[in-house]
SEFI-761742 format. One record per residue (C-alpha): x, y, z; residue in one letter. Coordinates in steps of 0.02 Angstrom, whole numbers, padded with zeros to 5 digits, always signed. Layout:
N
XYZA...
This chain:
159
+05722+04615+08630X+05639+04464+08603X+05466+04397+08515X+05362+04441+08675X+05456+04593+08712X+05383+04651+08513X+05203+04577+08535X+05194+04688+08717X+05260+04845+08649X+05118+04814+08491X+04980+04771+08615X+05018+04928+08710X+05011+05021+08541X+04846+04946+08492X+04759+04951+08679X+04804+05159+08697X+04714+05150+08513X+04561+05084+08559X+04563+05144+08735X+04551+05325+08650X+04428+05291+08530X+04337+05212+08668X+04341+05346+08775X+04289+05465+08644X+04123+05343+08606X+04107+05350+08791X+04085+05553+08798X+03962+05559+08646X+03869+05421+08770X+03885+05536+08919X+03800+05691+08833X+03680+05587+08725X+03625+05530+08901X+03624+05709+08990X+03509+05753+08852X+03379+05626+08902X+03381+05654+09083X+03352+05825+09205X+03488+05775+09312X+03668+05733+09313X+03654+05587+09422X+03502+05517+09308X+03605+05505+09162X+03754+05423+09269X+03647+05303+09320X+03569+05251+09165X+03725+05245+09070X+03830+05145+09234X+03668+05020+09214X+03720+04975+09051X+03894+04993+09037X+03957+04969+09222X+04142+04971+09176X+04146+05111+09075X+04276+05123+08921X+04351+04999+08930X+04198+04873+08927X+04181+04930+08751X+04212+04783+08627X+04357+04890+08541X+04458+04868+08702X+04429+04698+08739X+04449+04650+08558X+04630+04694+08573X+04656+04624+08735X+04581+04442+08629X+04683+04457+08496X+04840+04499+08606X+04786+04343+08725X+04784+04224+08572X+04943+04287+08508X+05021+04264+08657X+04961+04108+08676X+05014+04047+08512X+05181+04128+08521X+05199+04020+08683X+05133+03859+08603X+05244+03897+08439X+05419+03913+08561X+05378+03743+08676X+05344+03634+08503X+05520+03690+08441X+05608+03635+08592X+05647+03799+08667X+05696+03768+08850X+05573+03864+08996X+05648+03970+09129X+05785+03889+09230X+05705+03903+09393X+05525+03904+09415X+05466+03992+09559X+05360+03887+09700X+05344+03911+09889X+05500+03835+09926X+05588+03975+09879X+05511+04064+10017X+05638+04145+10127X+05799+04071+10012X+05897+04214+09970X+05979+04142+09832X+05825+04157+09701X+05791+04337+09646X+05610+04368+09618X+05552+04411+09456X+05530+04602+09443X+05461+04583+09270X+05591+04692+09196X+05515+04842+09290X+05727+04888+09312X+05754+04833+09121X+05609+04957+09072X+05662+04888+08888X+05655+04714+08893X+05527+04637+09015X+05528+04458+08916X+05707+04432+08953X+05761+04235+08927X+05578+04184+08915X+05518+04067+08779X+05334+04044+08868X+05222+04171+08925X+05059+04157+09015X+04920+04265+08933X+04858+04368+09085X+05067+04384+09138X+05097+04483+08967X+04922+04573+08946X+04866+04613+09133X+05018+04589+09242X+05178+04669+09163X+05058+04848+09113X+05056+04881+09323X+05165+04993+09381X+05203+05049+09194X+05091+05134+09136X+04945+05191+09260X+04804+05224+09133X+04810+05092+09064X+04827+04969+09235X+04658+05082+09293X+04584+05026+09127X+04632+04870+09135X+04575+04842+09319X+04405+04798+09237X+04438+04658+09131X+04388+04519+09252X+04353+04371+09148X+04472+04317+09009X+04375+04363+08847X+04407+04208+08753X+04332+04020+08748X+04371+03843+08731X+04350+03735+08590X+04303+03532+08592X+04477+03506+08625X+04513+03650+08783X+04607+03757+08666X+04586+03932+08662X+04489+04006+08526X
C-alpha cells in the first residue's frame, strides 16, 4: 500500500463522515420545511430551490472533497520534485486496438491497492473516479460535485 492508497482509504473515512452528518442536517431541513408548507411537494420544492443537490451540496461534504483534492495534489507535486519516475506507459489513442497494453482497471481486481506503482495522481482520478464501481453511495453522492471546489492563485496553483 502506498501514500495514495492511505490518503484514499482516509478520504473515504472522512467523506462517509460528513456525508452522514450531512444527511442527518438534510432531514431536520426536510421536516423544518414540511412544517412551513400544506403540501409535500411545496416543501420539496422550496428546499430543491435552495439546495438543488441535496446532501451532498452541503459545505461539510465538499470541504472534504477540498482538502482531499489539495492533498492529493500536493502528494503528487511532493513525489515529481523528488525524482520519482511516472507510470511506464502513458495511455494515448495509439494504444487503441494494441493488445499488448492492459487498460488500467484502477485496481477494481486489487480491491486493496488501487495506487499500485503510481507516484502522481490526478485529483478528480483519486477523489471522483476510483469511488465508481466501489462503493455506490458514495459514487450517487458524488455524481453532484460538478465543478472542482478549489481556486487558483497569481501563480495557477491550487489553493
Amino acid at each position: 500500500m502506498n501514500d495514495f492508497d492511505r490518503l484514499f482509504l482516509r478520504y473515504i473515512a472522512e467523506l462517509r463522515g460528513a456525508l452522514a452528518a450531512a444527511r442527518e442536517w438534510w432531514a431536520q431541513l426536510e421536516e423544518r420545511e414540511r412544517s412551513m408548507f400544506s403540501t409535500r411537494a411545496e416543501a420539496k420544492a422550496s428546499l430543491e430551490a435552495r439546495w438543488p443537490f441535496g446532501p451532498p451540496s452541503h459545505p461539510w461534504v465538499l470541504g472534504v472533497f477540498r482538502k482531499y483534492y489539495l492533498l492529493t495534489e500536493e502528494l503528487s507535486q511532493r513525489n515529481a520534485a523528488q525524482g520519482q519516475p511516472g507510470p511506464a506507459h502513458v495511455p494515448d489513442e495509439s494504444d487503441w486496438g494494441n493488445e499488448e497494453i492492459e487498460p488500467a482497471t484502477l485496481g477494481l481486481e486489487e480491491e486493496e491497492s488501487p495506487f499500485t506503482g503510481m507516484t502522481e495522481v490526478a485529483p478528480w482520478i483519486l477523489l471522483i473516479d476510483s469511488v465508481l464501481g466501489r462503493d455506490d453511495d458514495l459514487s450517487e453522492a458524488l455524481e453532484y460535485i460538478i465543478y472542482r471546489p478549489v481556486g487558483l492563485d497569481a501563480n495557477d496553483n491550487v489553493v
